[in-house]
C-alpha positions in Angstrom: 69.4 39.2 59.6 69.9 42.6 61.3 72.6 44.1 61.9 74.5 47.0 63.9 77.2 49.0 62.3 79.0 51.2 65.0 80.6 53.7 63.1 83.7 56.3 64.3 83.6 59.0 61.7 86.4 61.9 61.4 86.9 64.2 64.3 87.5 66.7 61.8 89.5 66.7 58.6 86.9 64.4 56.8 89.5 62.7 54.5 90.2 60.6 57.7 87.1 58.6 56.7 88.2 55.0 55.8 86.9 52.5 53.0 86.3 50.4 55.8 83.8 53.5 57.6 82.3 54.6 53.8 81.0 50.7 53.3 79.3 50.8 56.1 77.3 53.6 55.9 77.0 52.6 52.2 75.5 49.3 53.2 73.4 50.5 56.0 69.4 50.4 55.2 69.1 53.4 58.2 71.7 55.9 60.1 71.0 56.5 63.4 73.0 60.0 63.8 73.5 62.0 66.5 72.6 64.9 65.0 71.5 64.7 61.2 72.5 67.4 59.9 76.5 67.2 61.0 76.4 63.5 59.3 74.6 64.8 56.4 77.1 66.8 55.6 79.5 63.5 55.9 77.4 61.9 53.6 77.4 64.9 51.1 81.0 65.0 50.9 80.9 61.2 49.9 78.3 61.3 47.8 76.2 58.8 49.6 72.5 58.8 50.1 70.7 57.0 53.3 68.2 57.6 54.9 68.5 58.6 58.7 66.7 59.3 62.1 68.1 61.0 64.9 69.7 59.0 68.0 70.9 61.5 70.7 71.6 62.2 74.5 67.8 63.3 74.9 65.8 60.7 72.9 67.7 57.9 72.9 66.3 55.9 75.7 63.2 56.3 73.9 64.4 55.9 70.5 66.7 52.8 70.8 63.6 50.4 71.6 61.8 51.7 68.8 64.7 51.7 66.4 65.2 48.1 67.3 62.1 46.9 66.7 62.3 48.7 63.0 65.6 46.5 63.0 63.4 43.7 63.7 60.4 43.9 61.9 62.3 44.9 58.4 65.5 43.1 58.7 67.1 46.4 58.6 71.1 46.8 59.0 71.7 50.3 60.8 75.1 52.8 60.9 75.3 54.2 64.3 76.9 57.6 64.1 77.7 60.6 66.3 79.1 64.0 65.6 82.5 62.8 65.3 84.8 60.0 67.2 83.7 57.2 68.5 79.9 56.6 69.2 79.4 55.7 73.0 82.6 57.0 73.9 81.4 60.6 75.8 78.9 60.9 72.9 75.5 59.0 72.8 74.9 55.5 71.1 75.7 53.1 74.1 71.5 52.8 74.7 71.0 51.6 71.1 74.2 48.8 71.2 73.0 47.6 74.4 69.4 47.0 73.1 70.8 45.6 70.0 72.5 43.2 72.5 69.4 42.7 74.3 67.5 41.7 71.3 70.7 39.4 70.0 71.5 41.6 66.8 74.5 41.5 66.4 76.8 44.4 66.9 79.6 44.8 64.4 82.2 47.8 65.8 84.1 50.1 62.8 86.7 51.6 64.0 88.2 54.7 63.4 89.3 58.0 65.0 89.0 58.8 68.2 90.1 62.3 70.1 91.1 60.8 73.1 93.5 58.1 71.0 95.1 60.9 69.3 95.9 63.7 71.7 97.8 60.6 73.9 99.4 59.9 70.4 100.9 63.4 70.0 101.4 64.3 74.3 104.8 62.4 74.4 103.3 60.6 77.7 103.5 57.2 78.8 100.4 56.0 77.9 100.9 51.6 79.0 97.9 52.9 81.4 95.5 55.6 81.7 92.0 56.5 82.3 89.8 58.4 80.3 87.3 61.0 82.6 85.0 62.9 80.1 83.8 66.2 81.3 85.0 67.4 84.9 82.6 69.0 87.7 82.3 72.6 86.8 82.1 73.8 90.6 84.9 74.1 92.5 84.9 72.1 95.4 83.5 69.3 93.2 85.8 69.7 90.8 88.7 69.5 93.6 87.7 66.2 94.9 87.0 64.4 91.3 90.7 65.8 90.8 91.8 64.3 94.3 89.7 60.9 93.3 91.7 60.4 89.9 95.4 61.0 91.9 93.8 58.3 94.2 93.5 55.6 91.6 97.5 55.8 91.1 96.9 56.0 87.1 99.9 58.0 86.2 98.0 59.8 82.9 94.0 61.2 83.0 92.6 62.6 79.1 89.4 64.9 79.8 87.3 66.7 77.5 86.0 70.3 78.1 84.1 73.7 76.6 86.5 76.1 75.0 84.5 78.5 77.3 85.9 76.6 80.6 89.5 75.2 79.4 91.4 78.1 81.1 89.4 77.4 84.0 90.0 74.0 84.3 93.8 74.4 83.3 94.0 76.8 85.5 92.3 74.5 88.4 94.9 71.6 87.7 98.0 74.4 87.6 97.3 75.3 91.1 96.3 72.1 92.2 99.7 70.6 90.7 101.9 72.7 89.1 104.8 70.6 88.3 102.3 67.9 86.1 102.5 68.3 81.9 99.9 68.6 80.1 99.3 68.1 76.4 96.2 70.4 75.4 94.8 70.1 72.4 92.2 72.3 70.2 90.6 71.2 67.1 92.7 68.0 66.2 92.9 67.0 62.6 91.4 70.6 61.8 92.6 73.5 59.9 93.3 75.5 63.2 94.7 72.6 64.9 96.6 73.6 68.3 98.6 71.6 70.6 100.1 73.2 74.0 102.6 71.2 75.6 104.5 71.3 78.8 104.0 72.1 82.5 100.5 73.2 84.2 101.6 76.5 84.4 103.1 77.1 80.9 100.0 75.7 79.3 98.2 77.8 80.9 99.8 81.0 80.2 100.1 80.1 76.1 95.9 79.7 76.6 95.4 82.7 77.6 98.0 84.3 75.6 95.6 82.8 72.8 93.0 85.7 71.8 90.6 82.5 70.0 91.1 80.4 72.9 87.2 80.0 73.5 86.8 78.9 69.9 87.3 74.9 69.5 87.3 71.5 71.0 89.0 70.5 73.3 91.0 67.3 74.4 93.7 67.4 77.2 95.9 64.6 78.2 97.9 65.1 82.2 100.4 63.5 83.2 100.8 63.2 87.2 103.3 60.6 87.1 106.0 62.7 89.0 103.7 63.2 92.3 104.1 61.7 95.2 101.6 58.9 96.2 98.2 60.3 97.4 98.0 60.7 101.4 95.5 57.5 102.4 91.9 59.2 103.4 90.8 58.2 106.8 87.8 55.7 106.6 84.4 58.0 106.7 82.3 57.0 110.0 78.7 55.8 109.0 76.1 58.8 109.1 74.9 57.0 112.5 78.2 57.4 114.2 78.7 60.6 113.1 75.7 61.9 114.7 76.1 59.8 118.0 79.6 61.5 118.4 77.7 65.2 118.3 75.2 64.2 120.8 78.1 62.6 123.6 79.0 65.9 123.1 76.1 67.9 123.8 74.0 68.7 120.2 70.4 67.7 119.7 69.6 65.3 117.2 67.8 68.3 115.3 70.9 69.9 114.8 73.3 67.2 114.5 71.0 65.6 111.4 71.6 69.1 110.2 75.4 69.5 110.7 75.9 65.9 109.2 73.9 67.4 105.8 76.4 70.3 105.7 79.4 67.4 106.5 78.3 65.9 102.8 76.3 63.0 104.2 73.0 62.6 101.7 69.8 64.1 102.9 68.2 60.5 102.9 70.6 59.0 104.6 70.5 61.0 107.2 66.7 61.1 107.8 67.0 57.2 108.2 70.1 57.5 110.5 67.7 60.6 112.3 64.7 57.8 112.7 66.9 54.9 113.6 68.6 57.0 116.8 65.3 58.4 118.3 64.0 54.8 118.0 67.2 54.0 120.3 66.3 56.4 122.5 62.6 55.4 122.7 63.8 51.7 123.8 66.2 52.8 126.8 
């Protein structure tokens, strides 16, 4: 019967590899890798020999029907790999376990490291509960209200990823956003070059860019905004319709007040529909 291996393979140093991780890809008939080349040289250091295709962000939606009607038609048992971690976890592979689902082949999880598991390990934080947010908006206004939306949920610790060409930035965004959280910032975990930085925004921020190689690396941060006070509440947003009655009582034409609700953050669509919707009103009377 086929079968789905999902496989975490080392986030660097690649003697983290378990037995547990090596029989898999030993047993597998086909690895579906992010990128074959980076598991290649996994497989090298090991010694093993498999064939592979490639399963990434850009072909996967593609590729996962195909690769499970292989599974199918050849009783094949697949490794799913990405470039390091945890497959499906920021990293491409959730397509192919979900049609593996689909098609009731059953999905067999091997664990192993994980970046996000192991910067938490090493921050000192209380960790009981936290959410894990991936990559950040790069613009700044949308990068200040994802910030705002994860002090909102009341989860007292956040891990992120980011570019080592952007970590000052966003370090730098969160230190003058809140300056009295602690963050743990970590570069190239389980590497030879491995760096931590640990304390408050602000001091984390100066050892970055006292750090002449800071744009070299991966990196994983872990914040901890258990010390600030409780978000304000946010006012209920009126609907797009109200919004726009309110700017004609007070003397706008429906022209421009679809216009200024655009430039308020209501959705283009949404307001073409609320735009319709009112002149039809206005037809009626």
């Amino acid at each position: 019967m086929p079968r789905l291996y999902v496989v975490a393979t080392p986030i660097g140093n690649l003697n983290d590899l378990t037995p547990r991780m090596r029989q898999a890809l030993e047993d597998a008939d086909l690895i579906a890798a992010e990128d074959t080349r980076v598991t290649m040289k996994l497989l090298n250091q090991f010694d093993i020999r498999r064939p592979m295709t490639s399963c990434h962000r850009h072909n996967e939606e593609d590729k996962a029907p195909q690769i499970v009607e292989k599974m199918l038609a050849e009783d094949l048992t697949v490794a799913l790999t990405c470039d390091a971690g945890t497959p499906g976890i920021s990293d491409p592979g959730h397509l192919l376990v979900r049609a593996c689902w689909e098609a009731g082949i059953p999905v067999e999880p091997v664990c192993g490291p994980s970046a996000v598991v192991t910067c938490l390990s090493a921050s000192g934080f209380d960790a009981r509960e936290f959410a894990f947010c991936g990559f950040l908006p790069r613009e700044k206004k949308a990068l200040n209200d994802k910030l705002e939306a994860i002090r909102r949920t009341g989860i007292p610790v956040f891990v992120l990823y980011e570019s080592p060409h952007r970590v000052v930035d966003l370090v730098a965004a969160i230190a003058e956003k809140w300056p009295e959280c602690l963050l743990c910032v970590c570069s190239d975990l389980t590497k030879r070059y491995e760096r931590l930085y640990r304390g408050q925004a602000g001091q984390v921020l100066e050892q970055l860019r006292a750090n002449p190689g800071v744009e070299k690396g991966e990196y994983c941060l872990a914040a901890d905004i258990s010390m600030l006070p409780p978000a304000p509440a946010q006012a209920e947003k009126p609907t797009v319709e109200a919004w726009m009655l309110a700017r004609l009582l007070d003397g706008a034409a429906l022209s421009a007040a679809a216009l200024e609700a655009q430039e308020a953050g209501y959705a283009r669509n949404e307001v073409y529909r609320a735009k319709l919707k009112i002149a039809r009103m206005f037809e009626e009377e």
